[in-house]
C-alpha positions in Angstrom: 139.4 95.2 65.6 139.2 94.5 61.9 137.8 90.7 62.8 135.3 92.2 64.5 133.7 94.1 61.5 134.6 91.2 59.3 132.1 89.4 61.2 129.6 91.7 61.7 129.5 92.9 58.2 128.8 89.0 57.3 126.9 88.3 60.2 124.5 90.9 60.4 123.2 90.7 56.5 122.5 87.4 56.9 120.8 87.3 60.1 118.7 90.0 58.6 117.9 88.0 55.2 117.1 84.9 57.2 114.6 86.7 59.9 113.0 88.0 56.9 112.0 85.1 55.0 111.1 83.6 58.3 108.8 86.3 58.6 107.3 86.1 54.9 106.6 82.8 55.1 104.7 82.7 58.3 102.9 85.1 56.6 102.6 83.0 53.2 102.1 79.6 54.6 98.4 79.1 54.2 96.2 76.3 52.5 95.0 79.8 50.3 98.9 79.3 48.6 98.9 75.5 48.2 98.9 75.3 44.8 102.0 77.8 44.1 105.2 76.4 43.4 106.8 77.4 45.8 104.8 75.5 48.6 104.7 72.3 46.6 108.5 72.3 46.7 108.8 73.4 50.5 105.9 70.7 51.2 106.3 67.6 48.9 106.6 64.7 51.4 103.9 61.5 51.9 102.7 63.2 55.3 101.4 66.7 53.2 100.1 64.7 50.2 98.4 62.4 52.8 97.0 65.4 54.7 96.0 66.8 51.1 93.6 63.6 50.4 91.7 63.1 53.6 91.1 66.9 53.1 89.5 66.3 49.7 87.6 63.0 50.5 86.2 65.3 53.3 84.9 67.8 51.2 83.7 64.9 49.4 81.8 63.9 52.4 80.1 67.1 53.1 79.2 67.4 49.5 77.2 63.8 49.8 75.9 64.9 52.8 74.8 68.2 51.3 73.1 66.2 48.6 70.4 64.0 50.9 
């Protein structure tokens, strides 16, 4: 009996915790938060900074095309 509540008073917080911050950053992980801190650390890998420059060069793109 007492193994039971053991687990569940471990368990059950961090289930909690991690459901949490599962939800916060599906709510948080946006191109809107891409120069925080926090996102550069959770997304510093050659893919994202790759992704990050063909963004800009097509911005670049649209702002020549703007421009004739």
């Amino acid at each position: 009996m007492m193994k039971d509540l053991k687990f569940w008073l471990i368990a059950f917080p961090v289930t909690l915790l991690l459901a949490l911050a599962a939800i916060w950053l599906y709510r948080n992980i946006s191109l809107k938060n891409s120069h925080r801190k926090w996102f550069k650390i959770l997304f510093n890998s050659r893919e994202w900074t790759s992704v990050i420059k063909a963004m800009e060069f097509m911005k670049e793109i649209e702002a020549f095309k703007a421009n004739l």
